[in-house]
C-alpha positions in Angstrom: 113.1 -7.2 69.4 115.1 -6.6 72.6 115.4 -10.4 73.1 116.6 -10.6 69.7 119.6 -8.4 69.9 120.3 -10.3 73.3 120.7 -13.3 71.3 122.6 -11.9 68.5 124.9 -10.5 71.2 124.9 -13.8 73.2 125.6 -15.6 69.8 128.7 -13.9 68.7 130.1 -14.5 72.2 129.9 -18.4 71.6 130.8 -18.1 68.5 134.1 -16.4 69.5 134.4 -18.9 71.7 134.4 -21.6 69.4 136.6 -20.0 67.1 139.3 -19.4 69.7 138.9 -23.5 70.9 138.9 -24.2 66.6 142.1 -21.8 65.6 144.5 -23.9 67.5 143.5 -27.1 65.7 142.8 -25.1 62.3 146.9 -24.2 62.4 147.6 -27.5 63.3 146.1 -29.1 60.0 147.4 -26.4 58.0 150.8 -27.0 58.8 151.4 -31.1 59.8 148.0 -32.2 57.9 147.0 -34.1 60.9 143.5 -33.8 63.0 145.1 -32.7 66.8 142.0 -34.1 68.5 143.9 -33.7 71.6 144.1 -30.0 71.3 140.4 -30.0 73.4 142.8 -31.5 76.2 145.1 -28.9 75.9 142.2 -26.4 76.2 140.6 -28.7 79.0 144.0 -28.5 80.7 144.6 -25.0 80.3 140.8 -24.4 82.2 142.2 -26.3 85.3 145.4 -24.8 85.5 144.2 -21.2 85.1 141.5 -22.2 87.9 143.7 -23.3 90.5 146.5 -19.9 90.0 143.4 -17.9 90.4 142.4 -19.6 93.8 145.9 -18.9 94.7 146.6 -15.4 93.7 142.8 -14.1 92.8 144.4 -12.6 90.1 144.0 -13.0 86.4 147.0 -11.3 85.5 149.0 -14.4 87.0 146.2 -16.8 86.0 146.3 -16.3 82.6 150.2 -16.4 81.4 150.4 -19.2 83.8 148.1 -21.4 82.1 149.1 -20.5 78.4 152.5 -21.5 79.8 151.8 -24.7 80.6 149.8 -25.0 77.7 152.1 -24.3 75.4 154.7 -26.7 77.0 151.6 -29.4 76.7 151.3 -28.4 73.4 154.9 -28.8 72.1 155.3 -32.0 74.0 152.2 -33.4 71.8 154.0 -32.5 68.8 157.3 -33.7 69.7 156.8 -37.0 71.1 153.5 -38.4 69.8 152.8 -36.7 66.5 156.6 -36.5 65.4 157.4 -40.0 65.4 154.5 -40.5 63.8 154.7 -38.5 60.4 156.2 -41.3 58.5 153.1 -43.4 58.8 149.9 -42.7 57.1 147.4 -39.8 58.6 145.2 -41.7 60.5 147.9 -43.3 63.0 149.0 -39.6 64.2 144.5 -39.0 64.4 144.2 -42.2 66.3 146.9 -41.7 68.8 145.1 -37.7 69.4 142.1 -39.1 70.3 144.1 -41.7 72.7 145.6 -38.9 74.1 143.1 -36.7 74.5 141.0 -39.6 76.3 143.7 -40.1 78.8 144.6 -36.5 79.5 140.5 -36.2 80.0 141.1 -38.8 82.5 143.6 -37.5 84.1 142.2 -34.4 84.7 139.4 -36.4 86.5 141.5 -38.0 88.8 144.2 -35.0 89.7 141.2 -32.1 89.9 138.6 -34.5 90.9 134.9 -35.5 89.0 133.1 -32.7 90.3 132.0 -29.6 88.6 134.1 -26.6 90.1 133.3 -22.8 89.7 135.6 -20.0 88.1 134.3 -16.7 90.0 136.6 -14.4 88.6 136.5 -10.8 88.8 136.8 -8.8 85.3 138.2 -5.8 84.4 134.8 -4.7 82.0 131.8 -3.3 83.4 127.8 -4.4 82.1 126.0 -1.8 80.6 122.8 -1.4 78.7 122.8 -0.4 74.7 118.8 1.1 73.6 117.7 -1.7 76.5 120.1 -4.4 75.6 121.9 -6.0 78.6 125.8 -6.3 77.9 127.3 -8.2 80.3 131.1 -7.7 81.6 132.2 -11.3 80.7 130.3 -11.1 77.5 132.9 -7.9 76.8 135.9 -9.4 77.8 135.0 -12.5 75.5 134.7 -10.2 72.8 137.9 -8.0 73.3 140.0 -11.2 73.9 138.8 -12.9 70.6 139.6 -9.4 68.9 143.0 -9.1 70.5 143.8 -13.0 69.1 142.6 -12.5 65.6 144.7 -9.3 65.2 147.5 -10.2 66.8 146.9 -13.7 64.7 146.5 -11.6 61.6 149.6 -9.7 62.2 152.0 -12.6 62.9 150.7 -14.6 59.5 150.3 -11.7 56.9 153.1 -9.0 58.2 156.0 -10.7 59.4 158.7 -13.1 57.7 157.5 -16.1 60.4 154.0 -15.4 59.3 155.8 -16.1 55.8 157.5 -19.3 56.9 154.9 -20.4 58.2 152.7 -20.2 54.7 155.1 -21.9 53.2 155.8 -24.9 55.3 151.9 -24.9 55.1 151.7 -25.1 51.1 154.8 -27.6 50.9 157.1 -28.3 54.1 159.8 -30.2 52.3 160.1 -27.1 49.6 159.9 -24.5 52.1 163.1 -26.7 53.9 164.9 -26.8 51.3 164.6 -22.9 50.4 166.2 -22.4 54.1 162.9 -22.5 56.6 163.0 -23.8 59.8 160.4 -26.0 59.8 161.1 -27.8 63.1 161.0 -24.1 64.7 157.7 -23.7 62.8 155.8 -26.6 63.4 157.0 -26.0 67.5 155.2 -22.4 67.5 152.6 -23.3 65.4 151.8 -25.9 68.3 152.7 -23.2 70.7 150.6 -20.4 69.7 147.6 -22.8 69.2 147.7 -24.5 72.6 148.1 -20.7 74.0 145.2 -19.8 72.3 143.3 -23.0 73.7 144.4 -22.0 77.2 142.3 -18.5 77.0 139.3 -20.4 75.6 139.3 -22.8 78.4 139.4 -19.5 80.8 136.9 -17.7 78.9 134.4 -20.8 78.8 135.5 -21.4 82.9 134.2 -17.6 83.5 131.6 -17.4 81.1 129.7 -20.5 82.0 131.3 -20.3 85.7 132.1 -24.1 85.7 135.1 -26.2 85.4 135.0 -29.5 84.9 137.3 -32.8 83.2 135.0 -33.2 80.7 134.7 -29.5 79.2 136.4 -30.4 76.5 134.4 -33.5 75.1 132.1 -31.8 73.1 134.6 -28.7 71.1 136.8 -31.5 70.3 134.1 -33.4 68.4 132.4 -29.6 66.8 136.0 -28.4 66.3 136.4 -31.1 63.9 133.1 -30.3 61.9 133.8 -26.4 62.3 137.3 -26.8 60.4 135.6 -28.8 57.5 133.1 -26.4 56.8 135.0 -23.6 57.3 137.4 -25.1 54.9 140.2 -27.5 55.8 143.6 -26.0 57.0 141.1 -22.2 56.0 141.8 -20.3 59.6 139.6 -17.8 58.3 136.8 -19.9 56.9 137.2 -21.9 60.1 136.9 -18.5 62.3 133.6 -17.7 60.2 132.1 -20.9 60.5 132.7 -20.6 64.3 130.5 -17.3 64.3 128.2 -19.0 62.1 127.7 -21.6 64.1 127.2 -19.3 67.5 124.8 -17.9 65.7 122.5 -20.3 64.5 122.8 -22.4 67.7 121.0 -19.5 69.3 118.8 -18.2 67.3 117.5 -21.0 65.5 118.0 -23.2 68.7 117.4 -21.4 71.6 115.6 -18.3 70.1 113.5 -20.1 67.2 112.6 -23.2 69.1 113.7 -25.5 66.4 113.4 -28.8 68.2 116.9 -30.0 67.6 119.6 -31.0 70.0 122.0 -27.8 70.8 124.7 -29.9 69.2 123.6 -31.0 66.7 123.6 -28.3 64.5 127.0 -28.3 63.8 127.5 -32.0 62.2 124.6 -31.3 60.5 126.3 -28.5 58.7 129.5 -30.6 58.6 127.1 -32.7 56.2 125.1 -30.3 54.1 128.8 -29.1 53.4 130.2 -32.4 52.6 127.3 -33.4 50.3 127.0 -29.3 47.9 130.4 -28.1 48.9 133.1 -30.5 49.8 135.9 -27.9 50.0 134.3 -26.0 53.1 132.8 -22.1 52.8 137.0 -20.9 52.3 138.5 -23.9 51.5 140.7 -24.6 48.0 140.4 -27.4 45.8 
């Protein structure tokens, strides 16, 4: 029973994970409508920058506004000279030219870091303890109060505050919401700058938690990220945020817990296709 709590605990930690990596794109589609494949880049990116301020300063507290800096730079660049010039043609130029990016950043990140896998030994500000004989591990503690931190602060911004409102418009119908006196240029740029900020922390988190950096970190989220906003619901943050913890979930227990012989990653396309085939519009998603 022990074990079991372990894996519930080590579950919602991945899953948290995934839905930080997820939100970014999740906004993304809600707003421009267009699959930012290259937002696993950004998170990539925002890994190896957050590694190499730390080996500098051994400091998080640099570390970690550092990298969602240059993130979010990254991030608004992609939008204004890739996707931007590219809204007038049809939606899957602007997905082609994300996954051309995100290849080449990939690549680059290869050749400026180098091929091999580095280590993130960071030192965090949580303690381990033990709950009725379950093990909670510091990192495991910081993943969760991070993802917290997001979602609120997330929450806030969208449902509380007249950019959260601008930005719910320009989501339901940009050209309306410009004509009733939004900003939507300003819009689109912090969507694309709060999403690649949020990437930056995942690729941290998943550098600390898994203690390894390396160019092609981001090969795999960029593929599930895809399946996790369909079956959470497309341009749904919060069906996309459950279907993350979902997902944590049953990849370990029914993976690594219940010994179901199936590839790790598999388990989330095949949800992306049980979804597809009963419920088309995702768990949260509108018709």
């Amino acid at each position: 029973m022990q074990l079991f709590f372990e894996q519930i605990l080590n579950g919602l930690a991945i899953g948290s994970i995934y839905a930080l990596i997820t939100l970014g794109l999740a906004l993304v589609y809600g707003i421009l409508r267009i699959l930012h494949v290259a937002h696993a880049a950004v998170y990539t990116v925002g890994a190896y920058v957050g590694l190499a301020i730390y080996s500098r300063t051994s400091t998080l507290l640099l570390a970690v506004p550092g990298s969602m800096l240059s993130c979010v730079l990254l991030g608004i660049a992609i939008e204004r000279f890739v996707y931007f010039p590219l809204l007038k043609y049809p939606p899957y130029v602007p997905l082609i030219s994300s996954i051309a990016l995100f290849l080449g950043l990939e690549e680059l990140c290869r050749i400026v870091a180098g091929p091999e896998l580095l280590t993130f030994p960071a030192t965090l500000p949580f303690p381990s303890f033990s709950v009725a004989g379950v093990m909670v591990s510091g990192t495991t503690v910081t993943v969760y109060a991070v993802t917290i931190a997001v979602l609120a602060a997330l929450w806030f911004v969208t449902a509380k505050t007249e950019f959260g409102l601008a930005m719910r418009a320009a989501s339901l119908d940009m050209e309306v919401a410009s004509s009733l006196g939004v900003n939507s240029k300003l819009v689109v740029d912090a969507t694309f700058a709060i999403g690649s900020a949020i990437a930056s922390l995942a690729g941290i988190l998943v550098g600390i938690y898994y203690n390894q950096v390396y160019s092609t970190m981001g090969t795999m989220p960029a593929y599930k990220s895809l399946a996790l906003i369909v079956v959470g619901g497309m341009g749904s943050t919060v069906g996309t945020v459950l279907a993350s913890f979902l997902l944590g979930l049953g990849e370990t227990l029914l993976i690594s817990f219940a010994n179901i012989p199936l590839p790790r990653d598999a388990l989330a396309f095949i949800a992306m296709i049980l979804v597809l085939m009963w419920k088309p519009t995702g768990l949260l998603g509108k018709r």
